[in-house]
Backbone bond lengths (Angstrom), bond angles and torsions (degrees), N, CA, C in turn:
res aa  C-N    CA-C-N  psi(-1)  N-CA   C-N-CA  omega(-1)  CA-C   N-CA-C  phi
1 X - - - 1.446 - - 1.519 109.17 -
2 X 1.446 114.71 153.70 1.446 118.43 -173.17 1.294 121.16 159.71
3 X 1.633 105.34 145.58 1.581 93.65 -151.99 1.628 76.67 -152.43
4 X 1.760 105.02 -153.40 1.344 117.62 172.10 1.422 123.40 -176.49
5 X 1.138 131.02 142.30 1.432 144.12 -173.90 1.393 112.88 -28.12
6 X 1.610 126.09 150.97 1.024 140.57 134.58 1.299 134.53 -70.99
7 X 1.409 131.62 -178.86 1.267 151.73 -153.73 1.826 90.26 -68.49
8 X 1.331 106.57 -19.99 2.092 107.27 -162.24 1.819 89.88 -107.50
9 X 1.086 98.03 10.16 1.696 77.81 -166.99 2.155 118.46 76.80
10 X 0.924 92.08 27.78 1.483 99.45 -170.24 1.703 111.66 -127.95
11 X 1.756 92.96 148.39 1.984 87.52 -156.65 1.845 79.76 -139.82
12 X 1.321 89.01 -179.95 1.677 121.23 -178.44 1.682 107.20 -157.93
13 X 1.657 89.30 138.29 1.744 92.71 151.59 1.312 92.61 -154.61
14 X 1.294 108.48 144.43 1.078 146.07 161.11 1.389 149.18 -70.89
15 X 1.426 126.04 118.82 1.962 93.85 -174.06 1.379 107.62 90.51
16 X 1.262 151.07 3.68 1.478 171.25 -171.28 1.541 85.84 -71.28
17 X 1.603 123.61 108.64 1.558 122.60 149.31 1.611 112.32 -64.41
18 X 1.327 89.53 166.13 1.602 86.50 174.57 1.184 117.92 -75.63
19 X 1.582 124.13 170.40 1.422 107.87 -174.26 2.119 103.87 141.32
20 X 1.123 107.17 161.24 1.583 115.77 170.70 1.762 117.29 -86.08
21 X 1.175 121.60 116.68 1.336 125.78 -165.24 1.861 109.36 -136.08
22 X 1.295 87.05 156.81 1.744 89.12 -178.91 1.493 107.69 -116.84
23 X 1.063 121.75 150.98 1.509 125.93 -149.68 1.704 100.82 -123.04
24 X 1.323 143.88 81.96 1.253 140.24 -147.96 1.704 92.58 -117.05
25 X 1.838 88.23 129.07 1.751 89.46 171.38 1.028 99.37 -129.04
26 X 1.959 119.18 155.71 1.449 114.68 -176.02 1.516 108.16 -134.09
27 X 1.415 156.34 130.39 1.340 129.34 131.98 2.045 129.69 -120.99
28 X 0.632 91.00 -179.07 1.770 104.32 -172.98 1.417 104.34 -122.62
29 X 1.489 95.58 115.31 1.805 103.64 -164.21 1.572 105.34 -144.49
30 X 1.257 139.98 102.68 1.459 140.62 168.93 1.577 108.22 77.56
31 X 1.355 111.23 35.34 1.655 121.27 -163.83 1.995 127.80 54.36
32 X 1.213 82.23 40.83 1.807 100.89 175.45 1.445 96.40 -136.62
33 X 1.727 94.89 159.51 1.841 119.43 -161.16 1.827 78.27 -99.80
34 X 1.088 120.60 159.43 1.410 106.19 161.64 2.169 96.93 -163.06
35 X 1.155 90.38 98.10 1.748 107.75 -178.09 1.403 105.36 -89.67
36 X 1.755 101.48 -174.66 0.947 130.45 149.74 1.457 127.08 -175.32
37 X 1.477 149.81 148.61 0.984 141.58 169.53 1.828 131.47 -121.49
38 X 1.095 135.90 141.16 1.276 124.39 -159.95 1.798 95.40 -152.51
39 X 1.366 102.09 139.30 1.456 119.05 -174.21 1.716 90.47 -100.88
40 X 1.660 98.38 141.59 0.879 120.89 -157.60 1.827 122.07 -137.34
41 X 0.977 123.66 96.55 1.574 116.79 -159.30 1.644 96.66 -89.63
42 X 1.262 117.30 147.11 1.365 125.52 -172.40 1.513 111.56 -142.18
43 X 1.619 117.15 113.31 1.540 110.51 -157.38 1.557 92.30 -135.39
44 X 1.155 150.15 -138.22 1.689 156.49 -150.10 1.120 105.47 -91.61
45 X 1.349 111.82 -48.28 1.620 116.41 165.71 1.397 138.60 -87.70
46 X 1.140 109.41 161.47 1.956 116.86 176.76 0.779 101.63 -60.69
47 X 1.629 126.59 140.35 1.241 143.64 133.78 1.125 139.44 -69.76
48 X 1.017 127.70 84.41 1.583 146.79 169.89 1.131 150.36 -48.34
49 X 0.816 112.39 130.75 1.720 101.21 -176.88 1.683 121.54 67.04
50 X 1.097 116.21 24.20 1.801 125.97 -158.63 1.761 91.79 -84.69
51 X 1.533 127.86 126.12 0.817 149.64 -141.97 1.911 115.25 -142.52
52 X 1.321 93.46 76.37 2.085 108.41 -165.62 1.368 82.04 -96.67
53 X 1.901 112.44 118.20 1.148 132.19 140.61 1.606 127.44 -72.63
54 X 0.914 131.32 142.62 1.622 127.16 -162.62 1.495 94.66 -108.34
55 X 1.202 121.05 117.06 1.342 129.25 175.17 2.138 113.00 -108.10
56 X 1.182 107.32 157.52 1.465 102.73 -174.45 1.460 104.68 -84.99
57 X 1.534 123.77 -19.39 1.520 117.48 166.69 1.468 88.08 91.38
58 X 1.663 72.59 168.02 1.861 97.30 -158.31 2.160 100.73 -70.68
59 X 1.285 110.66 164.10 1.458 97.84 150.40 1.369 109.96 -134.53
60 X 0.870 120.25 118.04 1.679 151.26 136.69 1.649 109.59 -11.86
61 X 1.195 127.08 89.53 1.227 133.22 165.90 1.641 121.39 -88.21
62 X 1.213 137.88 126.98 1.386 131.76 -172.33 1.680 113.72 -164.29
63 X 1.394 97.78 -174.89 1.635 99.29 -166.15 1.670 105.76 -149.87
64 X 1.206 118.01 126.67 1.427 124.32 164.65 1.934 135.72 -84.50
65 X 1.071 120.53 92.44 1.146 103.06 -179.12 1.356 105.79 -125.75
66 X 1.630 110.93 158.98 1.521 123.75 172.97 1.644 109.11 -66.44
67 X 1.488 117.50 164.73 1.404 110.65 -164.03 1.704 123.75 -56.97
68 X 1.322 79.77 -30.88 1.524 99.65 179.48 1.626 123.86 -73.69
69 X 1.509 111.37 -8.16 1.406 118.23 -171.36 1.169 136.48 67.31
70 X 1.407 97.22 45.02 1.516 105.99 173.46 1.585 108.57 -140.32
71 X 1.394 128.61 156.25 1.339 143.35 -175.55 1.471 97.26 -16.68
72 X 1.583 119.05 140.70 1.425 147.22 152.93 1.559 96.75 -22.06
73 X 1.100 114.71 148.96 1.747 115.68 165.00 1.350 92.22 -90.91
74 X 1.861 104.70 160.48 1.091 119.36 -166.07 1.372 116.92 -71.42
75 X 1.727 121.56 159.86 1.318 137.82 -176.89 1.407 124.14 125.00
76 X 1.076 131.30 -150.42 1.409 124.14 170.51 1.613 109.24 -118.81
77 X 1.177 107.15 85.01 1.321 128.36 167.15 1.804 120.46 -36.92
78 X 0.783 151.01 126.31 1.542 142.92 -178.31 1.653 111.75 -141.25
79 X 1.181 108.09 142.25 1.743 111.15 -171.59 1.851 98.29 -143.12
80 X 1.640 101.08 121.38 1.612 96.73 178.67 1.795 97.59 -143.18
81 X 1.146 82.06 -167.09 2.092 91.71 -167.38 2.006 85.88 -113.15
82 X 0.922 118.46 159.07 1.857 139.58 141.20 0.990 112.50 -130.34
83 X 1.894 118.44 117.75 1.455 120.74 177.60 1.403 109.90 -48.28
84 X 1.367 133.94 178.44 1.099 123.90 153.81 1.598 129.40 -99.56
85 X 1.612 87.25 18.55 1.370 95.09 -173.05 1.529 161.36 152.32
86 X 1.704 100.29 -117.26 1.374 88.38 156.76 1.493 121.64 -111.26
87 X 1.781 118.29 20.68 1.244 97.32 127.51 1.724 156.34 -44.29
88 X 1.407 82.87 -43.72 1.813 94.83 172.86 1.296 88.79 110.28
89 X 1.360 162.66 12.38 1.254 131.66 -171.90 1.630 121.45 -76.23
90 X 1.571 121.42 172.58 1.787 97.33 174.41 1.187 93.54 -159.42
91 X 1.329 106.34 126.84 1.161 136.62 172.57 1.540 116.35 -77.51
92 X 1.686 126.22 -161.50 1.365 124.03 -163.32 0.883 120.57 -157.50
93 X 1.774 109.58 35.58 1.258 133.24 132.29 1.887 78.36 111.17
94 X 1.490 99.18 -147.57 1.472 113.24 -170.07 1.698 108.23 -92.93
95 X 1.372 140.85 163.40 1.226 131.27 149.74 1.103 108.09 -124.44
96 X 1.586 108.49 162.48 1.227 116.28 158.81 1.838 147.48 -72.54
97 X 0.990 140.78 118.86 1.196 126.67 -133.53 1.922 99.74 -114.61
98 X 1.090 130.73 91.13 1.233 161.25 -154.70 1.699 107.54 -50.96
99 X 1.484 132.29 150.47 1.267 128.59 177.67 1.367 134.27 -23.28
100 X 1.461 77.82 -37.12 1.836 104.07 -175.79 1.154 138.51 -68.29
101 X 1.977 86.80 -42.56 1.441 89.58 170.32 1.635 89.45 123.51
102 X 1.273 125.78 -14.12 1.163 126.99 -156.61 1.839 101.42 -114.40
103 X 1.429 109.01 143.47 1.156 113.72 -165.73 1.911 122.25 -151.39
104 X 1.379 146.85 107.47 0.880 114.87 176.65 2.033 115.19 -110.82
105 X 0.779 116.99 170.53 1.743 139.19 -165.40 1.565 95.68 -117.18
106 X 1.601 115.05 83.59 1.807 106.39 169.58 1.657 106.68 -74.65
107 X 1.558 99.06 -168.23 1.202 98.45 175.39 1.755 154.83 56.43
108 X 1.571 88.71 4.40 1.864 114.81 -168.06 1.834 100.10 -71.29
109 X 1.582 121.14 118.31 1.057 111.80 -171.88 1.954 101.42 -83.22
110 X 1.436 122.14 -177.74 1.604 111.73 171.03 1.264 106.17 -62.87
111 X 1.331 127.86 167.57 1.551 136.87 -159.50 1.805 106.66 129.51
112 X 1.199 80.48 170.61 1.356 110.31 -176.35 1.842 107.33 -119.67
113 X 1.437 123.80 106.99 1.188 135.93 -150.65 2.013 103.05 -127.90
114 X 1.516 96.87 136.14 1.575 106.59 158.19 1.193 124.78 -64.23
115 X 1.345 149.77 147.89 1.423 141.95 159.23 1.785 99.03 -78.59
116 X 1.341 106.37 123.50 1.851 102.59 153.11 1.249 88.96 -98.63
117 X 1.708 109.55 174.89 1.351 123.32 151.62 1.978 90.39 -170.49
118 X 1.769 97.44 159.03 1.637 86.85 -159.15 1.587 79.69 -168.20
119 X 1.199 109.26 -174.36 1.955 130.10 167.44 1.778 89.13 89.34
120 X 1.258 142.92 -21.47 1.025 129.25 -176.63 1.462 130.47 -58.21
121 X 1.162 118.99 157.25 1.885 113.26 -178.56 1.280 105.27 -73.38
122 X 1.723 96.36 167.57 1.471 104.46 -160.74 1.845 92.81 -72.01
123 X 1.670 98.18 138.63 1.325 113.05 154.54 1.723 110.86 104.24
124 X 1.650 102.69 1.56 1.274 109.67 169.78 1.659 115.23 -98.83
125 X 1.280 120.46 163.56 1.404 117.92 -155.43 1.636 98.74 -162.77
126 X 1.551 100.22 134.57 1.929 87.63 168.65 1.879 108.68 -77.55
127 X 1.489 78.36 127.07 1.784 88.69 167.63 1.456 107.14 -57.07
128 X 1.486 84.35 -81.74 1.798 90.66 -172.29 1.896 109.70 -137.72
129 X 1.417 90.91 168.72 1.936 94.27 -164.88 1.501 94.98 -147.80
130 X 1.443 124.42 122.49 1.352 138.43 -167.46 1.455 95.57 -138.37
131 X 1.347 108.43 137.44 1.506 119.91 171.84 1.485 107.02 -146.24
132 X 1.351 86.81 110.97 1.718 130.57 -145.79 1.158 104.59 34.36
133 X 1.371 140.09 -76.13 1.652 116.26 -178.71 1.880 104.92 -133.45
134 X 1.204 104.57 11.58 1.414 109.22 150.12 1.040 150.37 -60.31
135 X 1.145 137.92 97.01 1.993 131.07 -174.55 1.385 98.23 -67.62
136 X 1.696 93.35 107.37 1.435 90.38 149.96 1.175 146.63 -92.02
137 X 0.946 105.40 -8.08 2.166 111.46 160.76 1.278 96.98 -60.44
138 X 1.470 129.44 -52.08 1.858 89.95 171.74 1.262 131.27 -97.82
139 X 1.363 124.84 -0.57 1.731 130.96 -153.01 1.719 96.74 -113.88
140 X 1.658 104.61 -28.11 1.713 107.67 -167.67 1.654 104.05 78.47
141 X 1.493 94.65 -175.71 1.670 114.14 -170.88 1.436 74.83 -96.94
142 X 1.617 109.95 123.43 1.893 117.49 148.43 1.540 113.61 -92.13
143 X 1.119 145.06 129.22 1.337 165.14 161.50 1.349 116.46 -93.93
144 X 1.417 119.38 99.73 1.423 117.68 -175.05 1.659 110.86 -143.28
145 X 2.036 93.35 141.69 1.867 75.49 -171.83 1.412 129.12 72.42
146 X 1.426 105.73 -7.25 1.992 90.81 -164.35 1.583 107.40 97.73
147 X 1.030 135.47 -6.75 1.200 147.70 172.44 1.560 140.10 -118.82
148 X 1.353 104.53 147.66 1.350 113.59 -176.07 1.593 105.99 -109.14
149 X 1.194 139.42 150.16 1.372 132.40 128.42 1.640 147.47 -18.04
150 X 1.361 101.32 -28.68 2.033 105.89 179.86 1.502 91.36 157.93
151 X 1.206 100.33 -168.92 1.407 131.15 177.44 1.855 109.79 -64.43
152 X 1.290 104.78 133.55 1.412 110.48 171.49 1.333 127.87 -90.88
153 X 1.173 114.08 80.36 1.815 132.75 -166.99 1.353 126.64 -45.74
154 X 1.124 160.92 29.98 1.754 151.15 -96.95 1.954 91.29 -134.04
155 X 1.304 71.73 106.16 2.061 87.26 161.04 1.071 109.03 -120.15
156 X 1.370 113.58 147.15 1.313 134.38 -152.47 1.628 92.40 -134.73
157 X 1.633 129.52 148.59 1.252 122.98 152.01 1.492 110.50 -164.02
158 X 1.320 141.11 176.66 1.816 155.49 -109.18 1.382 96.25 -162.46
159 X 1.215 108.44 17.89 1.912 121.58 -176.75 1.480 110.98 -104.57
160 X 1.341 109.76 25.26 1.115 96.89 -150.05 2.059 103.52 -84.24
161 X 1.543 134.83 172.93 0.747 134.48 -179.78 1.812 114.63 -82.54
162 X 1.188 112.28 -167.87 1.478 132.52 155.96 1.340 135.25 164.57
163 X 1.948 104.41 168.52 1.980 93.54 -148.66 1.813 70.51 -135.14
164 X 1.417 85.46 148.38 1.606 106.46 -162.84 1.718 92.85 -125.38
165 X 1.154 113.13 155.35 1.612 111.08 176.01 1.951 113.27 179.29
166 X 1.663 90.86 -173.38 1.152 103.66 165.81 1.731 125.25 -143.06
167 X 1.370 117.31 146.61 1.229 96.25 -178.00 1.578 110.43 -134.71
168 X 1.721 95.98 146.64 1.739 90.10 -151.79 1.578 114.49 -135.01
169 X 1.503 139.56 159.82 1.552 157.03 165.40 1.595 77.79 -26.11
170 X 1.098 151.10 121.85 1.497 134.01 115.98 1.354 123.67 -22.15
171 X 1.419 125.21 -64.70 1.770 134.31 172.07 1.457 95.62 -54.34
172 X 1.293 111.45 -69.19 1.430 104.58 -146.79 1.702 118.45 -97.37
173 X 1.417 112.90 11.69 1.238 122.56 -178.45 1.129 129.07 75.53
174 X 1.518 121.56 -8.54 1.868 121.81 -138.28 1.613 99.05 -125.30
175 X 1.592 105.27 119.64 1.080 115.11 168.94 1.683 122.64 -7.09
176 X 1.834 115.46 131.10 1.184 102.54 -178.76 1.943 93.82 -119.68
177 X 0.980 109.10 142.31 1.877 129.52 -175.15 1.936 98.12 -86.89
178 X 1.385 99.49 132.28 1.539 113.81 160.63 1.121 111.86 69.27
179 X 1.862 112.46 12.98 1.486 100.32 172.06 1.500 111.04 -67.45
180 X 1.694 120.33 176.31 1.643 124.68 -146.76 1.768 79.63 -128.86
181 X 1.176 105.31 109.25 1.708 107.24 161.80 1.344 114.17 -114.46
182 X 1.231 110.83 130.28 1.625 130.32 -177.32 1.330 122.73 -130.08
183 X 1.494 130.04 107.80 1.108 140.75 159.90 1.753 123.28 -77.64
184 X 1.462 102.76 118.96 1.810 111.94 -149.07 1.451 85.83 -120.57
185 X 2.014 123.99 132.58 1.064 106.82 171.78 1.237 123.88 -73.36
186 X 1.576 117.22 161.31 1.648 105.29 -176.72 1.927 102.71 -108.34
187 X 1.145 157.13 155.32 1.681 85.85 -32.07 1.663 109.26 -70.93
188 X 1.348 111.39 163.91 1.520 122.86 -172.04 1.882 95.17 -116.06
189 X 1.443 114.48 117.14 1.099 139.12 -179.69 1.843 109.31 -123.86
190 X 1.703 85.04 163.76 1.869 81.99 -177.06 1.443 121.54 -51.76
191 X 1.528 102.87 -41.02 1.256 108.67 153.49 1.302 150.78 10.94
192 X 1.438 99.23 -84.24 1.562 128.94 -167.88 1.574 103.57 -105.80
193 X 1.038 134.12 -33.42 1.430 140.41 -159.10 1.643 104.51 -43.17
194 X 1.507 117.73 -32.75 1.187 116.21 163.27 1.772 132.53 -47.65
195 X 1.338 93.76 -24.31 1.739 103.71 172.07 1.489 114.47 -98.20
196 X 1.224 106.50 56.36 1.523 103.35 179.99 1.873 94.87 -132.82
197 X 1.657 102.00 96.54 1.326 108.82 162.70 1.067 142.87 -52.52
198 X 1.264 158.89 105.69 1.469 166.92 -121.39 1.680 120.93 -125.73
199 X 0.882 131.65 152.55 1.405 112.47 169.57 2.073 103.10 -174.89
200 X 1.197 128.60 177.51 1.187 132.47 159.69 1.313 112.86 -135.89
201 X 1.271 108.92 166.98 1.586 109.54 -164.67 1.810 96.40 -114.18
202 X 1.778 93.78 153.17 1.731 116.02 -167.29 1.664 111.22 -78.02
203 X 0.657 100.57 172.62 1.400 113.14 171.82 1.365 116.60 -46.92
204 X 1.723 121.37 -5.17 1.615 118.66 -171.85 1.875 83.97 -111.98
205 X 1.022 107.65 9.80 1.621 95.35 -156.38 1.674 130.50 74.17
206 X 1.201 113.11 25.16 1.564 119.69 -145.41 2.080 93.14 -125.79
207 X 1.113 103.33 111.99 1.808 100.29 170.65 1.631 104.99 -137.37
208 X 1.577 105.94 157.17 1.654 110.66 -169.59 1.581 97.72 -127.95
209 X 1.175 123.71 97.14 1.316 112.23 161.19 1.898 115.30 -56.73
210 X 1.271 97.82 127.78 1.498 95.61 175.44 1.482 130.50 -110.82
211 X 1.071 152.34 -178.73 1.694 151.07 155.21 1.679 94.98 53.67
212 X 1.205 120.97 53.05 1.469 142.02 145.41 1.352 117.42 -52.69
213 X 1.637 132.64 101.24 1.006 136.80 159.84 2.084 122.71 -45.52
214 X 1.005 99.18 109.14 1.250 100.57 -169.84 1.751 103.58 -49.34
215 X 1.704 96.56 149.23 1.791 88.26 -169.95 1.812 110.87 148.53
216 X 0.841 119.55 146.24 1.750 125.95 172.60 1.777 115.53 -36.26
217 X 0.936 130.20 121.35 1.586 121.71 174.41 1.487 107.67 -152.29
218 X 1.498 100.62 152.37 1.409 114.74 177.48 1.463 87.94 -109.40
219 X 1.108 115.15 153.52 1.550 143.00 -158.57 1.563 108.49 -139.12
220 X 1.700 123.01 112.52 1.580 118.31 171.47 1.088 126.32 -126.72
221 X 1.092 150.90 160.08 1.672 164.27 162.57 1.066 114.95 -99.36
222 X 1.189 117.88 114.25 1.898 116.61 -170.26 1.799 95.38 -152.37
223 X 1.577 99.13 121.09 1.086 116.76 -173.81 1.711 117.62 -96.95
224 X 1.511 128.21 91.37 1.384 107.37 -153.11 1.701 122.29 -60.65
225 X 0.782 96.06 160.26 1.794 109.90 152.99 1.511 123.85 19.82
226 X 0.593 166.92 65.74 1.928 135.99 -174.23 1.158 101.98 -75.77
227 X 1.224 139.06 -7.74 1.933 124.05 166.88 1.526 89.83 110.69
228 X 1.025 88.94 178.25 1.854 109.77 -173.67 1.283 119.69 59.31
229 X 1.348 109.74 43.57 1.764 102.57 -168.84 1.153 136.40 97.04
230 X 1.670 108.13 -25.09 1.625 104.75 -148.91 2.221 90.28 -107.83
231 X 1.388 91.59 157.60 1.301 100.83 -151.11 1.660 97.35 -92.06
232 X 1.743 115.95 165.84 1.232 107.54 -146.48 1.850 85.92 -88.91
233 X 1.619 128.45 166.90 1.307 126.45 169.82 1.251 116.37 -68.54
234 X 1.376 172.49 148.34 1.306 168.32 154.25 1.798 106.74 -114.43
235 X 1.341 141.75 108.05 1.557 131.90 139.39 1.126 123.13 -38.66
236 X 1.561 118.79 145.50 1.444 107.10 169.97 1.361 129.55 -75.41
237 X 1.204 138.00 139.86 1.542 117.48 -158.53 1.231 113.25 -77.49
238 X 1.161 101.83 159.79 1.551 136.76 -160.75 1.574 117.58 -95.76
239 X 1.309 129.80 107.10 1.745 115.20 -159.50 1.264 103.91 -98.92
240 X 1.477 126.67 126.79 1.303 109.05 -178.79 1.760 104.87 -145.84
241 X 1.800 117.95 149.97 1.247 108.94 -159.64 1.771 78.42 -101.88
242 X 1.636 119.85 159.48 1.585 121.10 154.70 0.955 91.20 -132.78
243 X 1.638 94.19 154.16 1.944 125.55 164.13 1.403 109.39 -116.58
244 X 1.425 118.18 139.67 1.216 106.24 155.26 1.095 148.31 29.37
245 X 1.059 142.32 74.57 1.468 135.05 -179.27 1.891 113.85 89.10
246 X 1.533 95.28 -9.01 1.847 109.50 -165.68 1.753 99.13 -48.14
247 X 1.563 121.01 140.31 1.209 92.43 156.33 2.037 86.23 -135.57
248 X 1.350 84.23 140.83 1.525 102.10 -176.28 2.449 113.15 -114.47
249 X 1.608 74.72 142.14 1.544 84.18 -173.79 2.096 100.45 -85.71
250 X 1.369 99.84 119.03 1.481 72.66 166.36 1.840 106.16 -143.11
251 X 1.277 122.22 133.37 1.431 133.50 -174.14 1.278 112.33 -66.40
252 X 1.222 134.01 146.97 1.843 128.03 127.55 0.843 120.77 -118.56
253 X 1.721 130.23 -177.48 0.991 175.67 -171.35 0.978 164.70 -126.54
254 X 1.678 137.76 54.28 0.980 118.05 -120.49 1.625 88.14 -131.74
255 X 1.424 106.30 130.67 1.514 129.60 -179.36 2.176 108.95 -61.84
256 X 1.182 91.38 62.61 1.752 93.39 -179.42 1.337 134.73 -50.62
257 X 1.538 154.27 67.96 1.362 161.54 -112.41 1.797 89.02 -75.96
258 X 1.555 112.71 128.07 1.312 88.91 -172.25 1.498 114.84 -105.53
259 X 1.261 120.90 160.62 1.481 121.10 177.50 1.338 142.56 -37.79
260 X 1.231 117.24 120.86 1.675 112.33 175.53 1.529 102.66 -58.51
């Protein structure tokens, strides 16, 4: 649902089931984001008189460095928020993240937000992202009040791990083509879900997940579909810890239903 103001600053919606709802307002005024959001309970009766102040939102001050603490590796580095949703929160798109390393995010309405960050060379990865003493790979950016917690910390590093393999007929031994391997962090939250490396396997049956954030993971083999009904193969996952640079061998198996 969604609509928008008149000439008084004044709105309607209509048709509202009952239920808990978030009430998100937005405008663009002299090159500033300027939101707001408000939870909203909705029961037999109209709600009246409901009263969304437009605030310019929090800004997000932070800093990028490689593990080692020195300048961003080269390119155009970028660091932004994605609400998660159906809160409503809104962020301010992507920024740019400066020589230094240093970066701020205006305009972040309250919500609960993903970290992106991206433009980096191949094989770099955020280690880790703390805002003030929050993990945000699992907790997210919280926005409350107009407020943040501290500084948004984001290291990035080229350490990354990888698991090399094969995946195979159980009965019949023989390489299987285009199976879907996915490494999911454990625990895996809205968060993090972005660090879950992907890959399919070649014609030998053989795939390498690469630039693996060191860290806890469940590991799967899932063979899709062939059509007509029949359901896709899945392994049971695989738990595995990486360090640094680790590169690990790991097999499957997959029990193939065989042909009439």
């Amino acid at each position: 649902m969604g609509g928008g103001t008149d000439s008084k600053g004044e709105f309607s919606v209509k048709g509202v089931p009952a239920g808990s709802y978030f009430v998100t307002a937005g405008s663009f005024e002299k090159g500033k984001f300027y939101n707001t959001r408000q939870k909203v309970e909705v029961g037999e009766a109209n709600v009246d008189s409901l009263v969304l102040v437009l605030g310019g939102g929090v800004t997000i001050h932070g800093r990028l460095v490689t593990a080692g603490g020195a300048p961003v590796p080269s390119g155009r580095v970028r660091v932004g928020l994605e609400s998660t949703g159906e809160e409503g929160g809104s962020g301010s798109g992507y920024t740019d993240v400066n020589k230094d390393g240093s970066f701020e995010i205006d305009g972040v309405a309250d919500g609960s937000y993903i970290l992106r960050a991206g433009g980096f060379e191949q094989g770099w990865f955020v280690k880790s992202a703390h805002l003030g003493s929050e993990d945000v790979l699992l907790a997210g950016v919280q926005v409350e009040n107009g407020a943040v917690a501290g500084r948004l910390d984001i290291v990035v590093s080229s350490e990354g791990a990888q698991i090399e393999g094969t995946v195979t007929d159980g009965d019949q031994n023989q390489p299987l083509v285009g199976v879907q391997l996915r490494a999911r962090p454990d625990p895996e939250t809205d968060y993090n879900r972005f660090r879950s490396p992907q890959t399919t396997t070649d014609q030998n049956g053989h795939f390498v997940l690469k630039d693996i954030p060191p860290g806890k993971y469940k590991v799967t083999a899932k063979m899709p579909s062939s059509g007509n009904g029949a359901p896709a193969i899945k392994s049971d996952p695989v738990s595995v810890t990486l360090g640094e640079r680790e590169h690990r061998a790991l097999d499957f198996k997959l029990k193939v239903p065989k042909s009439e």
